[in-house]
Each structure stands twice: as structure tokens, then as C-alpha cells.
C-alpha positions as CSV (number, residue, x, y, z in Angstrom):
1,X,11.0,21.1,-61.7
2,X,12.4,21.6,-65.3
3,X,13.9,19.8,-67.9
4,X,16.9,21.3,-66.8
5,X,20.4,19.9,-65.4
6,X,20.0,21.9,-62.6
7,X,16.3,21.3,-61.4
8,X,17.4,20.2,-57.7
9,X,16.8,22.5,-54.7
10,X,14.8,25.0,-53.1
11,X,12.4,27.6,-55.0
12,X,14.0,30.8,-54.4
13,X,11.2,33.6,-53.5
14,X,12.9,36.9,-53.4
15,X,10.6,39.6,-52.2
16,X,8.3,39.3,-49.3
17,X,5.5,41.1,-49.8
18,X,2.4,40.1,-50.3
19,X,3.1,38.5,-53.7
20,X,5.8,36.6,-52.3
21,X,4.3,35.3,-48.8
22,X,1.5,34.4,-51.5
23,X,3.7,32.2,-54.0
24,X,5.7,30.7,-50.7
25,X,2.8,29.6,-49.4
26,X,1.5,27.7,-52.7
27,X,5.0,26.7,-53.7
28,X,5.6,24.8,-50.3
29,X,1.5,23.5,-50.4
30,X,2.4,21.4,-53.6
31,X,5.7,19.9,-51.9
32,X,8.3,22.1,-52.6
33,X,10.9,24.0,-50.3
34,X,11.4,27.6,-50.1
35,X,14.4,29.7,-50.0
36,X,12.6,33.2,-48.9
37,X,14.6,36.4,-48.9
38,X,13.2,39.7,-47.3
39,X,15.9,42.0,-47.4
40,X,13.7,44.9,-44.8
41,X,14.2,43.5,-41.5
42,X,11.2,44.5,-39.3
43,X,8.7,42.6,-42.0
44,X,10.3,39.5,-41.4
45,X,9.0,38.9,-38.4
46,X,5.9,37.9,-39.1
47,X,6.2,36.3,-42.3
48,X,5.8,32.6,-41.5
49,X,2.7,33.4,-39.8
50,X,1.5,35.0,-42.7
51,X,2.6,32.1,-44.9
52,X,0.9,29.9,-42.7
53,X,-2.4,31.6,-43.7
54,X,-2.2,31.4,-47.0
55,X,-1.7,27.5,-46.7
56,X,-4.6,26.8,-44.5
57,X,-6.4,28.8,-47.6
58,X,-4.8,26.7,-50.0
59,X,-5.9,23.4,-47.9
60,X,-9.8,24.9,-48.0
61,X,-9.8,24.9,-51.7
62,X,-7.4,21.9,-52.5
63,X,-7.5,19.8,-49.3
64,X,-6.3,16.4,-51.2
65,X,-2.6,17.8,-51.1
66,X,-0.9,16.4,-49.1
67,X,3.3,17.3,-49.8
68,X,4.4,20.4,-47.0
69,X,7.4,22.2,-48.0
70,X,9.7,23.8,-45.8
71,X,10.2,28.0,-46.0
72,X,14.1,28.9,-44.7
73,X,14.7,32.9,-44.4
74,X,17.5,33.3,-45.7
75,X,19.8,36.0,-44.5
76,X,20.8,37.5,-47.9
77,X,19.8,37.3,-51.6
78,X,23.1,35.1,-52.5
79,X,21.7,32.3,-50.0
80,X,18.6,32.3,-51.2
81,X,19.6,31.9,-54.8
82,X,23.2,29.5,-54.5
83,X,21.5,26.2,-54.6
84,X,18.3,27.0,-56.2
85,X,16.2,25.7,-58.7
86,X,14.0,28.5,-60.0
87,X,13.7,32.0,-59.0
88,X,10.2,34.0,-58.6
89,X,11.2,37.6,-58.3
90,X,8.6,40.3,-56.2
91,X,10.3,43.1,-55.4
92,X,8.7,46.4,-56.4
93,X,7.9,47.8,-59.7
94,X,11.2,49.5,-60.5
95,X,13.4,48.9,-63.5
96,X,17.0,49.8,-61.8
97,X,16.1,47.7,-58.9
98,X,15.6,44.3,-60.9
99,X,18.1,44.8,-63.1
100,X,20.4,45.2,-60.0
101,X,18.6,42.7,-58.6
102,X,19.3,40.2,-61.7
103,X,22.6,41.2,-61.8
104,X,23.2,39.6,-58.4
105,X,21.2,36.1,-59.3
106,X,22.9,35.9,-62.5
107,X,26.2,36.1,-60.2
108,X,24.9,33.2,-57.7
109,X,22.2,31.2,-58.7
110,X,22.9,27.9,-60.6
111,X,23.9,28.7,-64.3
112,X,21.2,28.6,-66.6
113,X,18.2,28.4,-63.8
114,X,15.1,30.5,-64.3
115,X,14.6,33.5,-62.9
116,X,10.6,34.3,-63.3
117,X,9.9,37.9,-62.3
118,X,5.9,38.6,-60.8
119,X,6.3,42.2,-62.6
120,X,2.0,44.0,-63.5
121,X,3.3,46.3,-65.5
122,X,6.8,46.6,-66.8
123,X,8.4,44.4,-70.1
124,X,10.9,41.7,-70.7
125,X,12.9,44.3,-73.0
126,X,13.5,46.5,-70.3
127,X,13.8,44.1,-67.6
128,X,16.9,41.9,-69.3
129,X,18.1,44.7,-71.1
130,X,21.7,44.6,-68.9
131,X,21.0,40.9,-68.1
132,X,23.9,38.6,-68.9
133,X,22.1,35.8,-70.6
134,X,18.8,37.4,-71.1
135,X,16.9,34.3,-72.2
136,X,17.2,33.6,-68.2
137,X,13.8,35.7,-67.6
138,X,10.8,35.4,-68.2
139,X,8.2,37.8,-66.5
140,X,5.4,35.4,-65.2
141,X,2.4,37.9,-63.9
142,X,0.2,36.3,-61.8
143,X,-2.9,37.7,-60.0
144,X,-3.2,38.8,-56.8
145,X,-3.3,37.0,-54.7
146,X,-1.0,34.0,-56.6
147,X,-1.8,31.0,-54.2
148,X,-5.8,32.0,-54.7
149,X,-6.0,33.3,-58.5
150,X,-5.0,30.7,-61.1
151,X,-3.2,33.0,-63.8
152,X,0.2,33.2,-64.6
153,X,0.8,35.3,-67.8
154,X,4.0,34.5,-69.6
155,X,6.2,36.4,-72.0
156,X,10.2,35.4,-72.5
157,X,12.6,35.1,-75.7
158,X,13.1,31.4,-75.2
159,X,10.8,29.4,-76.1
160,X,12.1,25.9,-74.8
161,X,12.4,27.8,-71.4
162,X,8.5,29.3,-71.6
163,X,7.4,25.9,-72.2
164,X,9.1,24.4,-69.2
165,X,7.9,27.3,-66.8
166,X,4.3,26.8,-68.4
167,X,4.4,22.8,-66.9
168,X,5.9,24.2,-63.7
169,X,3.0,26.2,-62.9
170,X,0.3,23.9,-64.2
171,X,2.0,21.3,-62.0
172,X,0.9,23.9,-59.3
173,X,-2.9,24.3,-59.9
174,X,-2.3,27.4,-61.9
175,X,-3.1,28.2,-65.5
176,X,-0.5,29.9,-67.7
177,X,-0.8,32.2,-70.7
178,X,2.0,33.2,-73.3
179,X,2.1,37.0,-74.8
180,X,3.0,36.5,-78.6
181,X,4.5,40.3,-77.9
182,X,5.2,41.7,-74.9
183,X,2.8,44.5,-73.8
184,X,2.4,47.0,-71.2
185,X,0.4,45.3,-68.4
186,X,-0.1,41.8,-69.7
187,X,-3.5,41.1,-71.2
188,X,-5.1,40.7,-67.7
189,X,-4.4,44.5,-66.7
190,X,-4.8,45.9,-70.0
191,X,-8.8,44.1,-69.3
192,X,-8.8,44.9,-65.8
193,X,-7.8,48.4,-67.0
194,X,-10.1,48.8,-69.8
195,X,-13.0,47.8,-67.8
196,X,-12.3,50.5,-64.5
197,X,-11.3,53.0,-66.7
198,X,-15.1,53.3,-68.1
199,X,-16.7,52.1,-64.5
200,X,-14.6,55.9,-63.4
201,X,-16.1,57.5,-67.0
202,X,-19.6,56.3,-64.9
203,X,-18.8,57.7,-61.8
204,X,-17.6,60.7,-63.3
205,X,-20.7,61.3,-65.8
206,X,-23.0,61.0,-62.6
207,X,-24.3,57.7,-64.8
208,X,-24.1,55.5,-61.3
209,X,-22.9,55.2,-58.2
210,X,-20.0,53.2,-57.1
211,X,-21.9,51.1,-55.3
212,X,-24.0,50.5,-58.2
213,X,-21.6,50.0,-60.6
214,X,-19.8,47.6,-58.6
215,X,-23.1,45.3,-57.9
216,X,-23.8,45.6,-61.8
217,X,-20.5,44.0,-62.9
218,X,-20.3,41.4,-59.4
219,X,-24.2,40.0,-60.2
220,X,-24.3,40.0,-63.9
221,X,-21.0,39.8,-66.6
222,X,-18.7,38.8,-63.2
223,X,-20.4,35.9,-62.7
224,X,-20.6,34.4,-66.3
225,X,-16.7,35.8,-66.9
226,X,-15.8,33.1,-64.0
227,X,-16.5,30.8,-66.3
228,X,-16.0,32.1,-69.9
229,X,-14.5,34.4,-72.1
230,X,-15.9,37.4,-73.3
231,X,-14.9,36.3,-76.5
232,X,-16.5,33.0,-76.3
233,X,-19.4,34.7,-74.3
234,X,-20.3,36.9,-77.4
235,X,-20.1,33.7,-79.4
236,X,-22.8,32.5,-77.4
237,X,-24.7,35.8,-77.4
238,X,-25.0,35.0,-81.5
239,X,-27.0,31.9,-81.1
240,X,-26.6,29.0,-83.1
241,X,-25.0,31.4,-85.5
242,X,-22.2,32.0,-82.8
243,X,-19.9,34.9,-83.5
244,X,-20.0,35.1,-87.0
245,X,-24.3,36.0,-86.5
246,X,-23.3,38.4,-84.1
247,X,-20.6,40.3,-85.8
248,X,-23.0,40.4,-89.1
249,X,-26.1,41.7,-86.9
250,X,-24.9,42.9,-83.9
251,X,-21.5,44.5,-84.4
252,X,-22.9,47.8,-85.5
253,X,-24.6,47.7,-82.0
254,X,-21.4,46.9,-80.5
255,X,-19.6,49.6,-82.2
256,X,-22.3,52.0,-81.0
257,X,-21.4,51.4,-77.6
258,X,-17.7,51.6,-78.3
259,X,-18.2,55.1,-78.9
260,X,-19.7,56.1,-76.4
261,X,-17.3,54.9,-73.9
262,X,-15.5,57.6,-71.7
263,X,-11.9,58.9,-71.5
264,X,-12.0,60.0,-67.8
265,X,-8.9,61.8,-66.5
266,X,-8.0,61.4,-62.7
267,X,-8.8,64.8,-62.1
268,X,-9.5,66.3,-57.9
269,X,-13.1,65.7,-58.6
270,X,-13.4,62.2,-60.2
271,X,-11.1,61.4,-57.4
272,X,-13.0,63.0,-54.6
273,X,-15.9,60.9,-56.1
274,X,-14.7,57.5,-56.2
275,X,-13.4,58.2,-52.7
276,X,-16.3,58.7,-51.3
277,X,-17.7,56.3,-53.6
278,X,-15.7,53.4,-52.1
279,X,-16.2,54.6,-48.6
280,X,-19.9,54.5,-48.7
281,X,-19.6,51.1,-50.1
282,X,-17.4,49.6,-47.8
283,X,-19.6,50.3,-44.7
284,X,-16.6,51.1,-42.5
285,X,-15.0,47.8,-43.5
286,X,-11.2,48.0,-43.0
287,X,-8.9,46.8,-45.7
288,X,-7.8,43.6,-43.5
289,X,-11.5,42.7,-43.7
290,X,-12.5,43.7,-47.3
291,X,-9.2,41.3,-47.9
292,X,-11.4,38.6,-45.8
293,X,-14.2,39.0,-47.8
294,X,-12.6,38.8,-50.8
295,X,-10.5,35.9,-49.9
296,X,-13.3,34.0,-48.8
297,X,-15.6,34.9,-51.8
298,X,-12.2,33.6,-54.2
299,X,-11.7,30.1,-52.2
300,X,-15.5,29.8,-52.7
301,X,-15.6,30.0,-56.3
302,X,-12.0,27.7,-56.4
303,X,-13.7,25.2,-54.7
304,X,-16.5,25.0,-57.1
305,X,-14.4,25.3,-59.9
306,X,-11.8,22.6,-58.5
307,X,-14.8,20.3,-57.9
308,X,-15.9,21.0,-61.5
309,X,-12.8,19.9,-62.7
310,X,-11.6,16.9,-60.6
């Protein structure tokens, strides 16, 4: 799996939510076996189902693969990690509990093995802070949900060890990303972030409705950001003077619109609005199917970019 001595064994997924039951699933699609610790026991039940899922989502986008690993539950964190290979950490988004967390790995896991941690919004510093070896982690943000959405976003202290997670994951269909710095939520979320926070700055300015502003972004810059940048997009929007044309005549433009973007606040208003916003849009849809829809609409556009690329 890595360059290292100790790449033998079973991935170790702890956490199994739905980040986890999403990277098991992809991990055992390209051939590997899974070492899955839940530690809540009424949602292990039905996490091989859910697994199985995921797999026969993976197969609709990449049906050429052929390698089926295995997924073992195992009964605590320790037997999940003993015998490992590399670690892909999910549990949730609080700093006490990974570092305890790392502590433990750090105590059992092969010396010296990876432990990559699915973290949105929290930083390396923090996270190895009372780590042993910190050059051990790396956070390695993907999107939700991992065995659907290519990107893994890296950031780590050792480089040799970034590199060597980077091939693991293209090895895996995925496309990684290295952080010169770390940052609060990545570069994905900071966009993601950027972009909702002046869609709410819409809603709340009675510019548009949800609805609306939803279709806007889906039908027009959603579609060409599948496929491109918004960097390279503006490049584009200069013509055959590419970004340097549009800086020189457009940028004042650009910085027009800049400054007019909103700073909403999540006041009881803007959030009654959105609420209802969403509801209207939704059509009575329940989460479980929005989730089909959306998976379905994601292994669509895969399969077209898969085919692109093969």
C-alpha cells in the first residue's frame, strides 16, 4: 500500500458512520480488506448492508473492477488497528476525542503506519498536538460521500509520508490535493463555504428564492465547475488573452461584484427563510430520497467523466 516496511494487512476504518461505511465500501471495491470498528453497538447492525450499497454504486460507475475485499467488524479499536496497514480515522469532529483516539492507535497499530484522519474542519496542529510521533497523521478530507466524490485534500508535516498517501488514493480512483499551510476547512469548504454564505446573503436580501438560487448555480457555473476550475474558467472568460486580458479589463468588474457580496448572520429570520426555502424545494422529498437523487445524479456525472478518461 506504501513504500513502507509495514504495508501488509487490512485497512483499518475506525468510525462507522457515514464516512466510514463510505471509504469501506471503496477500500474493499479496489481489492483491499477492511478492519471496521464501530464502537456504538446498535449501529452495527446494519452496517454491511449499508456497505454493500455503496459497492453496488461503486460497480455502476467503475464496473471493470474486479478485486472484492473483505470487511471484518472488529470488536474493539486495538483489533482493528494490531495488524494494519493504514488507518482512515471518522469519528466525530472533536479534538479530545481524536487525540484519545490517536493515543490508542499509536499504542497498537504497526509502528510507523499511517493514520489518515477524514477531519472538514479541524487542523493537523491541533490534531497531533499530544501525538507521539506526530508525522504519523495526516488529515486527508475527502468529500462526502468518499466512495462517489473523487477528492481527498491532504495536509501532514512529512513529506515522504504525504507523497505515499497521495499514490494510495490515486491507486483508488480518487484525486488528492496537498495544503502548502494548513487551513480551517481545507480549500474545498472554505469554496463550498464562500459560495453558501452569499446564496444565504440572497435569501436574506429577498434577491431570490431558494429554489431559484439553487437552479441558478445546478444549470449554469455547476455544470462547467464539473469540469474546470474557476480559475482556469476565468482564463477562458479572457479570450485568447486568457487571464492576463481579463484581469486588465475585467477585474475592476470583478471587484465590483466583490463588494457587493453579503455578510449574512444566521439570525431567527434568515433561518426561518432558508427553512422554508428548502422545504418548498424539496416537494416533501425525505432526506433518504434527496440522498437518492443525489447519489444517482453523482454516479451519473462519474460515469461520464470515467468514460472521458479511460
Amino acid at each position: 500500500m506504501t513504500d513502507r516496511g509495514t504495508a501488509s494487512g487490512p485497512v483499518a476504518v475506525v468510525g462507522g458512520g457515514l464516512i466510514g461505511i463510505s471509504w469501506a465500501a471503496l477500500f474493499t471495491a479496489y481489492g483491499h480488506d477492511v478492519a471496521l470498528y464501530e464502537p456504538v453497538e446498535a449501529a452495527r447492525a446494519g452496517l454491511q448492508a449499508r456497505i454493500a450499497v455503496a459497492r453496488t454504486q461503486i460497480g455502476e460507475i467503475a464496473p471493470d473492477l474486479l478485486d472484492a475485499g473483505t470487511v471484518t467488524l472488529a470488536q474493539s479499536l486495538v483489533d482493528a488497528v494490531t495488524d494494519c496497514c493504514f488507518v482512515q480515522e471518522n469519528v466525530p469532529e472533536k479534538i479530545a476525542l481524536k487525540r484519545e483516539i490517536y493515543a490508542s492507535i499509536e499504542a497498537a497499530a504497526p509502528a510507523d503506519i499511517t493514520i489518515a484522519s477524514s477531519t472538514s474542519s479541524l487542523v493537523w496542529s491541533d490534531l497531533s498536538a499530544d501525538m507521539t510521533n506526530p508525522s504519523r497523521l495526516i488529515t486527508a478530507h475527502p468529500f462526502n460521500p468518499p466512495h462517489l466524490m473523487p477528492l481527498v485534500e491532504l495536509f501532514g508535516s512529512d513529506p515522504t509520508r504525504l507523497a505515499e498517501a497521495a499514490s494510495f488514493y490515486r491507486a483508488l480512483g480518487r484525486h488528492p490535493v496537498r495544503l502548502k499551510r494548513e487551513a480551517v476547512g481545507h480549500i474545498a469548504n472554505r469554496l463550498s463555504s464562500a459560495l453558501w454564505r452569499e446564496a444565504v446573503n440572497m435569501v436574506a436580501q429577498d434577491i431570490a428564492e431558494v429554489e431559484d438560487i439553487d437552479a441558478a448555480l445546478v444549470y449554469g457555473p455547476g455544470l462547467r465547475w464539473s469540469v474546470m476550475g474557476s480559475h482556469m474558467a476565468y482564463h477562458l472568460g479572457g479570450g485568447d488573452g486568457g487571464i492576463g486580458h481579463y484581469l486588465a479589463h475585467l477585474g475592476p468588474s470583478q471587484e465590483r461584484r466583490w463588494q457587493d457580496l453579503g455578510h449574512p448572520t444566521l439570525d431567527a429570520a434568515t433561518q426561518a427563510k432558508l427553512v422554508d426555502g428548502i422545504e418548498a424545494e424539496a416537494r416533501g422529498r425525505s432526506i433518504r430520497d434527496l440522498e437518492a437523487a443525489r447519489d444517482s445524479g453523482l454516479i451519473a456525472v462519474q460515469q461520464a467523466l470515467w468514460g472521458k478518461r479511460s
